[in-house]
N, C-alpha and C positions, 0 to 999 in steps of 0.2 A: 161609700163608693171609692173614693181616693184609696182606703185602706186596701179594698181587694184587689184595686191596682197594684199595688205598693208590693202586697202579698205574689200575685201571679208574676211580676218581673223577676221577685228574690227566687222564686218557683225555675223560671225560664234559663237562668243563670244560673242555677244551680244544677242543671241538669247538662247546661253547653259545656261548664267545667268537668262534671262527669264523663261525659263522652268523651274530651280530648283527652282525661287523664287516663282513660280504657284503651280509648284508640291509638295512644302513642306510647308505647309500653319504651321507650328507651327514656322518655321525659320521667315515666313514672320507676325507675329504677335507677337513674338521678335524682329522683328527688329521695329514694329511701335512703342510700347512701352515701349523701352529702355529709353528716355524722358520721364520719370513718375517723376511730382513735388515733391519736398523734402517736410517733415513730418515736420507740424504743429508745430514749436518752439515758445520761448518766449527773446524775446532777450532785452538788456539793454545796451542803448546808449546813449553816453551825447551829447548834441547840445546846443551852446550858454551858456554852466554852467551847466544844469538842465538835470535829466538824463529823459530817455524820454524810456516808457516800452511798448514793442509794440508785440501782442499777436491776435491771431485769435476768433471770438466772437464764440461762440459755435452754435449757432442760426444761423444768416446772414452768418455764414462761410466766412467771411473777417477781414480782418486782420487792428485792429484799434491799433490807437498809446494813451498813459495816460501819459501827462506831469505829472510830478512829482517834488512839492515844498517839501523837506528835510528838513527845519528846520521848517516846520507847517502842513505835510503831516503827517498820519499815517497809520499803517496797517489796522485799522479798516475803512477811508475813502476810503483809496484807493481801496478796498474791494465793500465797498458803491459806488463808483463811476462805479465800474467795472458792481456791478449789476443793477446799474441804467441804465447805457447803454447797454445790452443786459438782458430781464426780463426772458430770457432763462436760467442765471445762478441761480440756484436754493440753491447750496453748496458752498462755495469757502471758502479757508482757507488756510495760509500759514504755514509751516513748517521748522523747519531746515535741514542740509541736514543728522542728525543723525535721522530725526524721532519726532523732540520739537518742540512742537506747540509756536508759538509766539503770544505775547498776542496784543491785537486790538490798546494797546497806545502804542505802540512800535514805536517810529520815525523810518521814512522811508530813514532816514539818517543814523541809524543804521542797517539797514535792508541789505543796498547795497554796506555794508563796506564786507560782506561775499555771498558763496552762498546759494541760499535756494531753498526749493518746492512748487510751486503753484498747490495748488489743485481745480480744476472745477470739480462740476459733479461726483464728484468723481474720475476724472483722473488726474493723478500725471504726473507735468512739472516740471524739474529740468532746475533751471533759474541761468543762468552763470554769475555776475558781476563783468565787467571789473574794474582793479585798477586803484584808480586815485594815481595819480603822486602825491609825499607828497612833499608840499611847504618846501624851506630851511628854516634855521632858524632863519637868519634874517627877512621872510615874514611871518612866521608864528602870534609873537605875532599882528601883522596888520590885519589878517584875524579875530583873535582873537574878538580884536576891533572891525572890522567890523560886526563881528556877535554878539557881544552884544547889538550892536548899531542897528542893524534891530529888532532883538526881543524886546531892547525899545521901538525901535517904532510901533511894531506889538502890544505891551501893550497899549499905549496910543491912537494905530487909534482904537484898538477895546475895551477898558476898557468901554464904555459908552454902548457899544452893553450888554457885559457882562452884563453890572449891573442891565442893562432891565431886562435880563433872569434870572436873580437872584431874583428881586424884585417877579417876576410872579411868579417865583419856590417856593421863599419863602411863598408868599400870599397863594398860594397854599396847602403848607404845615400849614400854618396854619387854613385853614378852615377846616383842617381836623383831626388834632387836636381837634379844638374846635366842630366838630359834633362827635368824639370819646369821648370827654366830657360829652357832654350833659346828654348823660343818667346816666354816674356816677356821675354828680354832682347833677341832681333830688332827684337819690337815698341818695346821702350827705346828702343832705337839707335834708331829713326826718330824717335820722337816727339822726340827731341833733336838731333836732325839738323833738325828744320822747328824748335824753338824755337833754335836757334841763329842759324839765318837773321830768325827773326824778328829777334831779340836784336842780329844784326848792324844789319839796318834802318834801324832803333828809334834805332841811336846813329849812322848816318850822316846820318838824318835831322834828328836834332839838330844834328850837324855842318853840313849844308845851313845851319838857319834862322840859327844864328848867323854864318854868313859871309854872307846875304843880309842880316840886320841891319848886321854892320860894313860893309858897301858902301851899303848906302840911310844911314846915319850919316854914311860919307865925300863922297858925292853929297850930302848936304843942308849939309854942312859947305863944303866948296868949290865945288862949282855952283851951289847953291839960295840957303843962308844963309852966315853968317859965323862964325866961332867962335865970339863972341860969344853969337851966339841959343844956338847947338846945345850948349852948355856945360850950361848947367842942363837941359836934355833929356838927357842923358849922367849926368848925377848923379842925374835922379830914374831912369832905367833901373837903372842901379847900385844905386841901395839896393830897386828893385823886384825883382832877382835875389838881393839877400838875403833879402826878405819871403819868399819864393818858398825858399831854400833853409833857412832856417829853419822854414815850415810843412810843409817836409819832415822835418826831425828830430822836428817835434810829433808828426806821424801815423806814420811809420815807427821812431822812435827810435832809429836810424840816423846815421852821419853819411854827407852829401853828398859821394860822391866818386867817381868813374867806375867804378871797380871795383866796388863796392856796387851803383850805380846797376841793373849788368851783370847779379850775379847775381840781384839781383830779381827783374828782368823776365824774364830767362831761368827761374826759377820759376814765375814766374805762368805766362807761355806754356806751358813744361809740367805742370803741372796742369791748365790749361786742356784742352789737347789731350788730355790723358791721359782726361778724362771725356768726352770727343769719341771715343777710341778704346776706351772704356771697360779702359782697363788699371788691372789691381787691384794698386795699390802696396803696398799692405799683407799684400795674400800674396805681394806679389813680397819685399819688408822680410822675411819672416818665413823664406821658403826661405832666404834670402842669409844671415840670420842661424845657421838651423838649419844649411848647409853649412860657415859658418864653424866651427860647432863642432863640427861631424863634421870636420872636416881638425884642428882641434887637439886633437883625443880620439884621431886616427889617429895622430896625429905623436908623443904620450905614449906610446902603446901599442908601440909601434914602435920607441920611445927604449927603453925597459922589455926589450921583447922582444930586442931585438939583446942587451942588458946581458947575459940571459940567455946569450945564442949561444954555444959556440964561438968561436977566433978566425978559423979560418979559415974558416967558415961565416957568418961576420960581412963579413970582405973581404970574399964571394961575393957576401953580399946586399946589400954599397954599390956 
């Protein structure tokens, strides 16, 4: 008796709860969706040493993990790597948490010493990194060591990569140099080709006056007058071509001698001409200088890289 009591209340009650879970359709769609998945985080966690950043792709809407190497990783790869792997990320930048951009060579070793913001797309994740535990101080200078010791050896497995990428850089840079050249040193060539002419002139015309001086001196010496007269005319010319060659050492500081005389004037005339052709010596000076040390930064790297070589990969490449 008590039983089928027991039985018809569990019966009674279980029918009252039916009804209001029918009859109230906002309670019963509360209650299906109280289980709504937790919002899109970025979270940062270490596994076996290496912190490991694991974030939802914006695209596929799954949730990928980014190992993360610290002492050769930076902001700017890991950035790279993020939008190599979903071609959906369009914007991505990381931030600090006041609002400061961090720059792209920022080790990612420094990065996860504090926290920061990652931006996708424009939407702002604020990314929590956990602390690590600071080694005592007797283990410290040993890590120390050990990290010097990997980045020598990160120098030496990649130094020969490196210096590929140099040589091509360099080559590079200078081919183009040398076609920024080209046209200013055409225009060189000529404008030294007219002051050379000039320059030639300049000194035969000298040449002219004083062979027409020693002729009208020899004509007035044996035609005209006598030694006699023409003597002290001969000695005041003489010391007047010293007055003369000494007010040239006052103002040029220079001494008077044909060759001097030469490249002077062969200077004046071109700069003269040069601001006539308006050619710009000074970015011409500047290529010439910046090529010269792009060919001796190739020739080091090159010395370097052969060392490297093989030997019979070294014959090859002489």
């Amino acid at each position: 008796m008590c039983v089928c009591l027991l039985g018809e209340r569990l019966c009674s009650c279980f029918k009252m709860l039916s009804m209001k879970l029918c009859g109230n359709q906002k309670y019963f769609q509360a209650y299906l969706y109280s289980t709504v998945l937790p919002p899109d985080e970025i979270t940062v966690n270490y596994r076996h040493g290496l912190p490991l950043i694991t974030l939802t792709l914006p695209s596929r809407k799954e949730r990928c993990q980014f190992v993360v190497k610290p002492m050769l990783s930076t902001v700017g790869s890991f950035l790279q790597d993020l939008q190599n792997e979903d071609k959906g990320v369009k914007i991505a930048g990381i931030f600090t948490s006041d609002g400061s951009k961090i720059p792209a060579s920022t080790l990612m070793e420094i990065l996860l010493m504090n926290d920061f913001k990652l931006v996708i797309n424009k939407i702002t994740y604020d990314v929590q990194c956990p602390k690590k535990e600071k080694l005592s101080s007797e283990h410290a200078p040993d890590m120390e060591n050990l990290r010097s010791l990997v980045q020598r050896l990160f120098t030496v497995l990649h130094l020969e990569e490196f210096l590929i990428k140099r040589e091509h850089h360099l080559l590079e840079k200078i081919d183009c140099l040398k076609e920024e050249l080209h046209s200013l040193e055409q225009l060189k060539a000529r404008i030294e080709a007219c002051s050379k002419v000039k320059t030639s002139g300049l000194l035969w015309t000298g040449l002219a006056l004083l062979s027409v001086q020693g002729g009208a001196l020899a004509w007035l010496t044996w035609w005209v007058y006598s030694w006699d007269i023409m003597e002290p005319v001969t000695y005041f010319l003489t010391f007047a071509n010293s007055m003369v060659f000494l007010a040239y050492f006052i103002v040029t500081r220079q001494d008077y001698t044909y060759s001097t005389i030469k490249s002077r004037q062969f200077l004046h005339f071109f700069h003269k001409k040069s601001k006539q052709q308006q050619f710009d010596m000074e970015r011409y000076n500047k290529l010439k200088e910046d090529l010269n040390e792009a060919q001796e930064s190739l020739k080091h790297v090159r010395h370097s890289l052969y060392l490297r070589l093989p030997g019979e990969e070294h014959n090859g490449k002489d």
